[in-house]
C-alpha positions as CSV (number, residue, x, y, z in Angstrom):
1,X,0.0,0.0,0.0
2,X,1.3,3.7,-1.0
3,X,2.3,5.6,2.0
4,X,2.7,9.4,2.9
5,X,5.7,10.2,5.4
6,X,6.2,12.8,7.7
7,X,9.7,13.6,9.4
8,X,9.9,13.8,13.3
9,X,11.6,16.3,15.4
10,X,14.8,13.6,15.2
11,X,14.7,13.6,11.7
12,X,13.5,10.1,11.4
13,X,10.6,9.3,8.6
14,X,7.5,7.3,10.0
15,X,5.6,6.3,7.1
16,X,2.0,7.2,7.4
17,X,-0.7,4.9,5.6
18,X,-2.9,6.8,3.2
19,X,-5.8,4.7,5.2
20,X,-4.8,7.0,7.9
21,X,-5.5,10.8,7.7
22,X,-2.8,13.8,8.9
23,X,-4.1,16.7,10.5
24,X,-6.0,19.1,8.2
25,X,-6.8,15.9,6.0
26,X,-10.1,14.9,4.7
27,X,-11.6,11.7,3.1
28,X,-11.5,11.2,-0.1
29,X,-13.4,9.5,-2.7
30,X,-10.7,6.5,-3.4
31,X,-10.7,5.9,0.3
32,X,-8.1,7.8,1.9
33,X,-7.5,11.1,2.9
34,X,-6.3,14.7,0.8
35,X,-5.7,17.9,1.6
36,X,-9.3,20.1,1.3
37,X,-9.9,22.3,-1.6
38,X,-11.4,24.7,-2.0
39,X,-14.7,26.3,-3.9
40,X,-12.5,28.4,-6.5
41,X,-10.4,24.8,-6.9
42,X,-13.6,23.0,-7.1
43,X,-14.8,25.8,-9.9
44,X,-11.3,24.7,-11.8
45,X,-11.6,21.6,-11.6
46,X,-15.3,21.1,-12.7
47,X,-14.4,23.3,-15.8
48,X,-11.1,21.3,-17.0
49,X,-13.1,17.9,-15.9
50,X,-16.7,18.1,-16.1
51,X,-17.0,17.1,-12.3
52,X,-15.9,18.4,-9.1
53,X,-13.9,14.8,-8.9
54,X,-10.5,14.2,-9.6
55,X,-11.5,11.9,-12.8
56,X,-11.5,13.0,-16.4
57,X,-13.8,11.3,-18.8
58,X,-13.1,11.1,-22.7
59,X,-16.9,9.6,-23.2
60,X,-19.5,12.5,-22.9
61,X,-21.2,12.4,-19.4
62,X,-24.5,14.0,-18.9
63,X,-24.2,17.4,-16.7
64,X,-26.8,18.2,-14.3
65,X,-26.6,20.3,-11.8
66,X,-25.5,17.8,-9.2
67,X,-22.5,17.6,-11.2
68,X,-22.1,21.0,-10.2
69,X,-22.9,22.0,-6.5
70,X,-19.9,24.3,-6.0
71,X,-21.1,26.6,-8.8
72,X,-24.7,26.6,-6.9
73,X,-23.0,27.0,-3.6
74,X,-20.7,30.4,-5.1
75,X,-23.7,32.2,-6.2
76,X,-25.4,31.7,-3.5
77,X,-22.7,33.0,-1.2
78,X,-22.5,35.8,-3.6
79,X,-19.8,34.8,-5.7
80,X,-21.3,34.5,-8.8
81,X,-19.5,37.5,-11.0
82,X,-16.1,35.5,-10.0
83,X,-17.4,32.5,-11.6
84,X,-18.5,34.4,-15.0
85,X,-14.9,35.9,-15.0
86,X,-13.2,32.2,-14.6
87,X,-15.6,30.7,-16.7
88,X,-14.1,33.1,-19.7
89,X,-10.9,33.2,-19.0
90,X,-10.7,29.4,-19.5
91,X,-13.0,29.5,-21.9
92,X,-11.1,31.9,-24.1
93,X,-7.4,30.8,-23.5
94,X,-8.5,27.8,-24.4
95,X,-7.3,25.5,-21.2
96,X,-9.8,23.1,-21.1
97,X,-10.1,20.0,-23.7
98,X,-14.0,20.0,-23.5
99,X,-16.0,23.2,-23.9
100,X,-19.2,21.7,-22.3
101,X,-18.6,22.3,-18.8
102,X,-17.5,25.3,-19.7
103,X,-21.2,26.0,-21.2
104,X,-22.8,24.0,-18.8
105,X,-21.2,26.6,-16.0
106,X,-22.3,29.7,-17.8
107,X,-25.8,28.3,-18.3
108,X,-26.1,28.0,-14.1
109,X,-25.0,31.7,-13.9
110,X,-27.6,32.9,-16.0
111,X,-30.5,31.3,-14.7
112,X,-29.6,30.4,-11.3
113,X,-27.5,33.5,-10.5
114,X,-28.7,36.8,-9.2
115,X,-29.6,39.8,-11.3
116,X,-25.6,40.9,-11.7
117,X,-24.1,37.7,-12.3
118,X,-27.1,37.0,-14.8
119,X,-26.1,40.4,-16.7
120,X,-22.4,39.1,-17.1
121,X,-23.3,35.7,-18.0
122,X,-25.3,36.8,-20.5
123,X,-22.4,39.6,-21.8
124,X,-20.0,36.9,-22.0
125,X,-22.1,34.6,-24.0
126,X,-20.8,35.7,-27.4
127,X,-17.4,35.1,-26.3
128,X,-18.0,31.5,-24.6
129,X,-20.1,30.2,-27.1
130,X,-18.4,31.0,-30.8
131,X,-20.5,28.8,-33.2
132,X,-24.0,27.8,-33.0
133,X,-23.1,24.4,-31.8
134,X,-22.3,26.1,-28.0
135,X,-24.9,28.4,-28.7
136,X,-27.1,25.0,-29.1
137,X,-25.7,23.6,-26.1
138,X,-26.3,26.5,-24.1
139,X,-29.8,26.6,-25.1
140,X,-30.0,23.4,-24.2
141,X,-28.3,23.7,-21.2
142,X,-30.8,26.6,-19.6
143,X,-34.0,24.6,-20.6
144,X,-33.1,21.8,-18.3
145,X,-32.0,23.9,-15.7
146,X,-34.9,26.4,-15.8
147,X,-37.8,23.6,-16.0
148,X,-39.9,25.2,-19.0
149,X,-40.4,28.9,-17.3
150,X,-40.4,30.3,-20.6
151,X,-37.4,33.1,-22.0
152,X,-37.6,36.2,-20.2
153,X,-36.6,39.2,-22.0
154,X,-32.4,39.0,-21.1
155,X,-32.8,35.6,-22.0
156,X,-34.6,36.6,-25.7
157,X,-32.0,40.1,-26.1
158,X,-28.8,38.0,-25.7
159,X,-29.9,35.2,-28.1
160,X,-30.9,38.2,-30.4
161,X,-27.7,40.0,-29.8
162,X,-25.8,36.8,-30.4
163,X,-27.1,36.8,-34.3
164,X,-27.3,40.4,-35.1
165,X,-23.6,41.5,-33.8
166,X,-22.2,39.3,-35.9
167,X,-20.7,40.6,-39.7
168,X,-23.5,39.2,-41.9
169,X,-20.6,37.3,-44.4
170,X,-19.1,35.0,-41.3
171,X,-22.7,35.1,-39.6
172,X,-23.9,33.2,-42.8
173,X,-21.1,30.8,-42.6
174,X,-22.0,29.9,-39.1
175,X,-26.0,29.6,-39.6
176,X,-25.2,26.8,-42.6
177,X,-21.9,24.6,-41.6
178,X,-24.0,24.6,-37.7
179,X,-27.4,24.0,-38.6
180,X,-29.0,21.7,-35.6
181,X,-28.0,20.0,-32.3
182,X,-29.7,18.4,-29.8
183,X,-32.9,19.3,-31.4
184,X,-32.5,22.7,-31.4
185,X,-32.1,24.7,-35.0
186,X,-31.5,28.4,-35.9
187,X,-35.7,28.5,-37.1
188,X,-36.1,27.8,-33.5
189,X,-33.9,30.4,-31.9
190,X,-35.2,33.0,-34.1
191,X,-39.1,32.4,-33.3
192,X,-38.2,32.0,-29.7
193,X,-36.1,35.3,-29.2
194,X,-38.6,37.3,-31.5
195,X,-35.7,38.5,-33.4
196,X,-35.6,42.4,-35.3
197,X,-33.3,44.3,-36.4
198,X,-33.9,47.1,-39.4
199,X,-30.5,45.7,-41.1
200,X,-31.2,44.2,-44.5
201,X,-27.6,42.7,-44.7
202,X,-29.0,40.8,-41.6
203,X,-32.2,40.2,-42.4
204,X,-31.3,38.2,-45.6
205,X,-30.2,35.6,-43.4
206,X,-32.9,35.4,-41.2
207,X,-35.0,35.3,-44.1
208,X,-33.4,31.9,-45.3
209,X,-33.4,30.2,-42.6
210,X,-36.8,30.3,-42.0
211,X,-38.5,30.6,-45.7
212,X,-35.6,29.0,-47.1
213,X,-33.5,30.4,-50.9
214,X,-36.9,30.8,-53.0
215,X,-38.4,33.8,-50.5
216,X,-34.9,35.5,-50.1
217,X,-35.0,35.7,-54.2
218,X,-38.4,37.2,-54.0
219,X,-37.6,39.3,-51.5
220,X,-33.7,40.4,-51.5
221,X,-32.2,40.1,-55.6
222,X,-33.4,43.4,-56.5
223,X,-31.1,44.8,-53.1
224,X,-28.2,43.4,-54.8
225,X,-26.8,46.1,-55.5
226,X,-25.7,46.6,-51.4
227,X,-22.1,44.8,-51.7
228,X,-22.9,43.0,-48.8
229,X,-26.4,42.0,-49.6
230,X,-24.9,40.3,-52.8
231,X,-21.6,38.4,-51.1
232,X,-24.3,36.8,-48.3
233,X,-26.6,36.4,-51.7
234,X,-24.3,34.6,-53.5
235,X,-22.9,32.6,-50.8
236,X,-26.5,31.1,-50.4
237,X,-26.7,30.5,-54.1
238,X,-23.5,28.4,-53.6
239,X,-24.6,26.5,-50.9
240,X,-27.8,25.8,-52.5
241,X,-25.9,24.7,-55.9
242,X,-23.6,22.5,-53.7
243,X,-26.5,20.6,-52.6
244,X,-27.7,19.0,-55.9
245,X,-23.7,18.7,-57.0
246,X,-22.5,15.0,-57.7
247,X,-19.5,15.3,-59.3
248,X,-16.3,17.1,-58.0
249,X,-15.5,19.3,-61.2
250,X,-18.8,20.9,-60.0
251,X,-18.1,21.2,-56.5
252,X,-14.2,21.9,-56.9
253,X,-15.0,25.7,-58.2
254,X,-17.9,26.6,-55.7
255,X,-15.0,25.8,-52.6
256,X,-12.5,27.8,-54.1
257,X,-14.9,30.7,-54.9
258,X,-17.3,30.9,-52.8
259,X,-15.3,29.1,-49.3
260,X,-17.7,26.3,-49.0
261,X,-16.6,23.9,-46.6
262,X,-16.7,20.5,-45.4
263,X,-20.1,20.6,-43.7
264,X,-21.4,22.1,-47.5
265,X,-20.4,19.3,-49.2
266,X,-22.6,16.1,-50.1
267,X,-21.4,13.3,-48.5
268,X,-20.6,11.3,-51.7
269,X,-18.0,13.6,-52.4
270,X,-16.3,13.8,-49.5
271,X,-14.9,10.2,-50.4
272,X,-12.9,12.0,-53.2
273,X,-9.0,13.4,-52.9
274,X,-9.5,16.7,-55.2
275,X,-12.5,17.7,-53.2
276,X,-10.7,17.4,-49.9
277,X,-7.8,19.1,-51.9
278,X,-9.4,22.2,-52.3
279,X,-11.4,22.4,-49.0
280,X,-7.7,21.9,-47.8
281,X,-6.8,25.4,-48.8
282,X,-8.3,27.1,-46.0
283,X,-9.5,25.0,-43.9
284,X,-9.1,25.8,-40.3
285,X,-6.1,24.0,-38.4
286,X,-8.4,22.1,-35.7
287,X,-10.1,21.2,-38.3
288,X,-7.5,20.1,-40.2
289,X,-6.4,18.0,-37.8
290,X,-9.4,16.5,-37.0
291,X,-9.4,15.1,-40.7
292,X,-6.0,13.9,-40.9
293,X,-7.1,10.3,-40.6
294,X,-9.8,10.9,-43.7
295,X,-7.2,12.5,-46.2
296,X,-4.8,9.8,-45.4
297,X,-7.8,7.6,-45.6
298,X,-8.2,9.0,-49.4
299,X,-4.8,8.9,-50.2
300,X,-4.6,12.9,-50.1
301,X,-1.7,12.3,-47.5
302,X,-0.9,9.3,-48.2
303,X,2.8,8.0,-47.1
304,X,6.0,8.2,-49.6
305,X,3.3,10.4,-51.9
306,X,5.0,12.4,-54.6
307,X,3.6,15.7,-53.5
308,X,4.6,15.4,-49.8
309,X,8.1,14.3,-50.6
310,X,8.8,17.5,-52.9
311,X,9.2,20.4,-51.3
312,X,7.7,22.2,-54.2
313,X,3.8,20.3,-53.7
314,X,1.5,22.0,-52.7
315,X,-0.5,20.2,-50.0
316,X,3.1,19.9,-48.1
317,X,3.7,23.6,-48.3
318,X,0.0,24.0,-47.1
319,X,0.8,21.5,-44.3
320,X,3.5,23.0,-43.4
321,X,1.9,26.6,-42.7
322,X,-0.4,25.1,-40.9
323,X,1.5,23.2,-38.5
324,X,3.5,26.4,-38.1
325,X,0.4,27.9,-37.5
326,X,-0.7,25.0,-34.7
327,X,2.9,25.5,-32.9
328,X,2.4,29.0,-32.3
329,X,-1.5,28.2,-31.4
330,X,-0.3,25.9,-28.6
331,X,2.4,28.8,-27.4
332,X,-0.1,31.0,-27.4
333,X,-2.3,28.4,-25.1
334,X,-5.7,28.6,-27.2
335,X,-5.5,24.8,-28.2
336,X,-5.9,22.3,-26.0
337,X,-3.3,19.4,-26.5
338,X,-6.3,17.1,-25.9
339,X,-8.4,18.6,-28.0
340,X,-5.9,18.5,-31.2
341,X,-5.8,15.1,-30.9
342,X,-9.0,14.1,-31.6
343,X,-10.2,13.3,-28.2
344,X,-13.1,15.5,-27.7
């Protein structure tokens, strides 16, 4: 059995069992004793982990909020604007390998927390949760904590203010690569928030995703002539022309023009080395390394290839930016080690 020591006044070492608790030690849950942590450890821990335990779990674990009783316990000892402040910290520096806790945590402070902590959970929401898949989650998250009491009006202005801050070329990125999770979609969000906003840039976008390409042609090619009414118009063409594409020739153009990427494409396609090629060009390094097993799969990367020997191919001077690029990312602590390998 593993044993603590602890040196005497003659400078002899008795070993201590770790059955046996020193003073200032409390049980643990692997049947001996640690040293006590406390509620700002806890808070750590829970958003690195996903529990207030010393375990981490690659599977996806349910949250609830028995998962989280420290983050109850803060608020309610007034402590809540501390936990929206480490909540985006890690979130944004990127030190945790799962960002559901992380959402999970935020979710608590904006319906369990009082009027103050609500007002920052909600002004951090942009920055925690990036794409509409957190957005989802956090949605998600709120509904099960709240028990159906309906949105109240912070609840509808931040969902609101999550859509129209956004630049409307990236916003219309977001709204087709991250259509649905967990049986929530944008349609939903936008009926349940009330969304309005006088900006036609905007509003293109909210009209496709709930009357689809047809209505926005009816009701938005004749503002083409607003720049950014016709890249968003365009872009939606694209996607739409993707959807029906079945050979990569067709494809090929609309990635390279238009920035269509792999969540655009139909899935026969993806089985095919050009197409991967091109989405290759700027596709975003998690990303890229989240699909290293397909292109090697596809024989994009495969080993000994011609065009990653030479120095003067194209997909290793791509590769090579980008694992520049990951270096520095890593330096700079925004990705997780776990989470470039895949296990997340």
């Amino acid at each position: 059995m593993a044993t603590a020591t602890v040196a005497m006044e003659t400078e002899s070492q008795i070993p201590i069992p770790q059955t046996v608790g020193l003073s200032g030690q409390i049980p643990n849950s692997a049947g001996g004793y640690s040293w006590p942590i406390s509620d700002m450890g806890r808070l750590r821990r829970f958003l690195c982990l996903g529990s207030e335990g010393g375990s981490y779990y690659i599977n996806e674990k349910k949250l609830g909020k028995e998962n989280a009783k420290t983050i109850v316990r803060m608020l309610d000892t007034g402590e809540g604007q501390d936990v929206v402040i480490e909540i985006l910290q890690y979130s944004t520096e990127g030190r945790t390998a799962k960002q559901e806790p992380i959402i999970f945590a935020l979710a608590i402070c904006a319906r369990l927390g009082d009027a103050e902590t609500k007002k920052s959970a909600y002004i951090a929401l942009p920055k925690v949760c990036r794409i509409p898949t957190h957005l989802f989650s956090f949605i998600e998250y709120c509904e099960s904590l709240s028990k159906g009491t309906g949105w109240g009006r912070a609840h509808r202005r931040a969902i609101s203010e999550w859509y129209t801050e956004k630049a409307p070329y990236p916003l219309s990125i977001l709204v087709t690569k991250y259509q649905q999770r967990n049986g929530w979609s944008h349609r939903d969000l936008l009926r349940l928030c009330h969304l309005k906003t006088d900006r036609d840039e905007l509003n293109i976008i909210f009209r496709y995703i709930i009357k689809g390409m047809d209505q926005v042609i009816t009701d938005y090619e004749h503002l083409t002539s607003n720049p950014e009414i016709l890249k968003v118009f365009e872009f939606f063409q694209a996607v739409e022309k993707a959807k029906s594409c079945t050979k990569p020739e067709d494809i090929i153009p609309l990635i390279n023009i238009y920035g269509l990427v792999r969540e655009h494409i139909p899935t026969p396609l993806l089985s095919n080395a050009e197409v991967w090629r091109a989405l290759l060009q700027k596709m975003p390094m998690t990303a890229m390394i989240r699909n290293l097993g397909k292109m090697t799969a596809i024989e994009l990367l495969a080993p000994l290839s011609g065009e990653l020997i030479s120095l003067n191919g194209s997909i290793f001077r791509i590769l090579i930016i980008k694992l520049i690029k990951v270096k520095q990312t890593y330096l700079n602590g925004s990705l997780h080690p776990i989470r470039s390998g895949g296990f997340h």
